[in-house]
C-alpha positions, 0 to 999 in steps of 0.5 A: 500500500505505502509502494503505491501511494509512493509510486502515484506521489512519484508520477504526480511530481514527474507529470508536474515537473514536466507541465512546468518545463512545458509550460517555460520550453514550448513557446519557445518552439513556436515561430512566425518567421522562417528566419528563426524557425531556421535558426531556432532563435525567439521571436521575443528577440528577433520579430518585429513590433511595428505595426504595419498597414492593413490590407483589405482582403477583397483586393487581394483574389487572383482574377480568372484567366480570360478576365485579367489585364496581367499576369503574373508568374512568381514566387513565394513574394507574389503568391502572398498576392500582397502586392498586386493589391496596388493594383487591384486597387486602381481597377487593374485585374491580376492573374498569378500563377506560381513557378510551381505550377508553371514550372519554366517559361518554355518555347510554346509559352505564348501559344500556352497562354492564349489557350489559357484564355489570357486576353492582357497585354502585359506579363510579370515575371517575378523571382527572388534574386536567389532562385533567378538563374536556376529558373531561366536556366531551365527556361531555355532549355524547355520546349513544351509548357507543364502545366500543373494548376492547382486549387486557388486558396485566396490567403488570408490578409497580413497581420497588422501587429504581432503579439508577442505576449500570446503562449502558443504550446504546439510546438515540441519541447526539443525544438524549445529547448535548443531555442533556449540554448541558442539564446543564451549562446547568443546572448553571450557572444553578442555581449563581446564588444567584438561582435560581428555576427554568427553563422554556426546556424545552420541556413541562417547567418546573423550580422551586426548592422550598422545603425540596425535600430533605425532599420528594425523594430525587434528588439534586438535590432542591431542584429539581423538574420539572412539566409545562407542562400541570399547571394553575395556575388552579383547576377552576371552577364549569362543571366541577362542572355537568358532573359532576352531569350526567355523575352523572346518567347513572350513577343505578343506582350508587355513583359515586365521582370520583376528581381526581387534582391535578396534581403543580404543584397539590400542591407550588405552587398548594395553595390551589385550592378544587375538591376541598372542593367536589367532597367537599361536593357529591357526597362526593369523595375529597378528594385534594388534601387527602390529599396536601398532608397527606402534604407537610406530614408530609414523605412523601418521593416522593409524586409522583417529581421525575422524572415527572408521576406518583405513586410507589409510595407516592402510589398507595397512599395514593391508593388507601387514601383512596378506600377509605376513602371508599367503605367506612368513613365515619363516620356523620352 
């Protein structure tokens, strides 16, 4: 009898001590941007805390083929369909399909199109500096179009706030322990006066920003995370070739290339060329442009520090920039 009420008072106190761990560890292993889910790092350090625009979501659906003024081929930056709400907004309807689906811009690509139903004139190739080469790559080397359409699910708009104050206990509990230890290797390193950044993470890389504070909102905001495939070397001639000969498939429209420049790009390497070549030989937005002008009027949050993407804010100073582009430049 006294074995088993020893034995029950053991398993309570494990079960207790265990709830008390999980309740401490598990918010830790929850994550909203791909950064620290990467890194496994909190968000209590490293997600943002500026509020951002709200975005009416009735802007944001994708239009049927046959009813679209342009259509748009892209990737994780415009399947958000965040900021094509710049368009929508001033009545132009946008069609958005995704590489996945699409998967290359092949010789028939024209003649796919018009199948399609497609009646606009203009075309928007989109892509993340990172991923461009590989994608035009595989372009010119396709014949035939591989399409693969899947089930349009509309996204729900962005979060205007982030509560960081919210307990979320989905995650796992090992995940939240390397969290934690993380931050503690963190908050140790970065206490040297010598502090540069930290790349023992994995795909992620940290770097010491100058002036981060007037760039960032989270709260450790001198320090920023980037993705170890963000590219350091500048996209070259080779990439420029295949553009022109992508642009050669899609003569009967409008086409407009939109590069993404990697987050790595805007705040360290700022001195690529590619994008005064792209506006210069088939008039590109020149985005890098665009956004190194946003850093240096301290836009706070253009890309989150937390993630490999824009913010509400970068999306929609994207997305004004390539309709300026397209509907309002100024003549020769």
């Amino acid at each position: 009898m006294r074995q088993a009420k020893l034995f029950s008072i053991t398993v309570a106190v494990v079960i207790a001590l265990y709830g008390l761990v999980g309740f401490y560890f598990l918010p830790l292993a929850s994550f909203e941007g791909d950064l620290t889910r990467l890194a496994k790092l909190p968000e209590s350090s490293f997600g943002w805390t500026k509020e951002q625009p709200a975005i009416n979501p009735d802007l944001m659906k994708s239009a049927e083929w046959q009813d679209a003024d342009v259509l748009v081929i892209g990737d994780s930056f415009s399947n958000a369909q965040v900021w094509q709400t710049v368009f929508t907004q001033k009545g132009v309807r946008v069609r958005t399909e995704s590489w996945e689906t699409v998967f290359n811009i092949c010789e028939d690509f024209s003649d796919w199109v018009h199948r399609s139903g497609f009646k606009g004139k203009y075309i928007i190739v989109q892509s993340a500096e990172k991923y461009l080469e590989d994608r035009l790559a595989r372009s010119v080397g396709c014949k035939h179009m591989s399409y693969h359409p899947v089930a349009k699910r509309v996204p729900g708009p962005p979060a205007t706030k982030a509560d960081r104050h919210k307990l979320d206990f989905s995650g796992r509990l090992s995940v939240g322990i390397q969290t934690e230890l993380h931050s503690l290797e963190y908050e140790r390193l970065s206490s040297s006066p010598d502090f540069k950044g930290w790349d023992a993470l994995g795909e992620v890389r940290m770097k010491r920003i100058a002036n981060g504070c007037d760039l960032f909102s989270h709260p450790r905001c001198n320090d920023v995370l980037f993705y170890e495939k963000d590219r350091v070397e500048d996209l070259g001639e080779n990439i420029l070739a295949n553009m022109a000969e992508t642009n050669a498939r899609m003569k009967d429209f409008s086409v407009v290339w939109v590069v993404i420049p990697d987050k790595a790009t805007v705040y360290v390497y700022q001195d690529k060329k590619f994008w005064d070549e792209a506006e210069r030989r088939f008039h590109a937005p020149n985005l890098l442009k665009v956004f190194g002008q946003e850093v240096r009027n301290k836009t706070i949050d253009l890309y989150y520090a937390n993630n490999t993407h824009v913010s509400t804010t970068g999306y929609l100073i994207m997305g004004n920039a390539i309709y300026q582009n397209m509907f309002h430049q100024p003549s020769p």
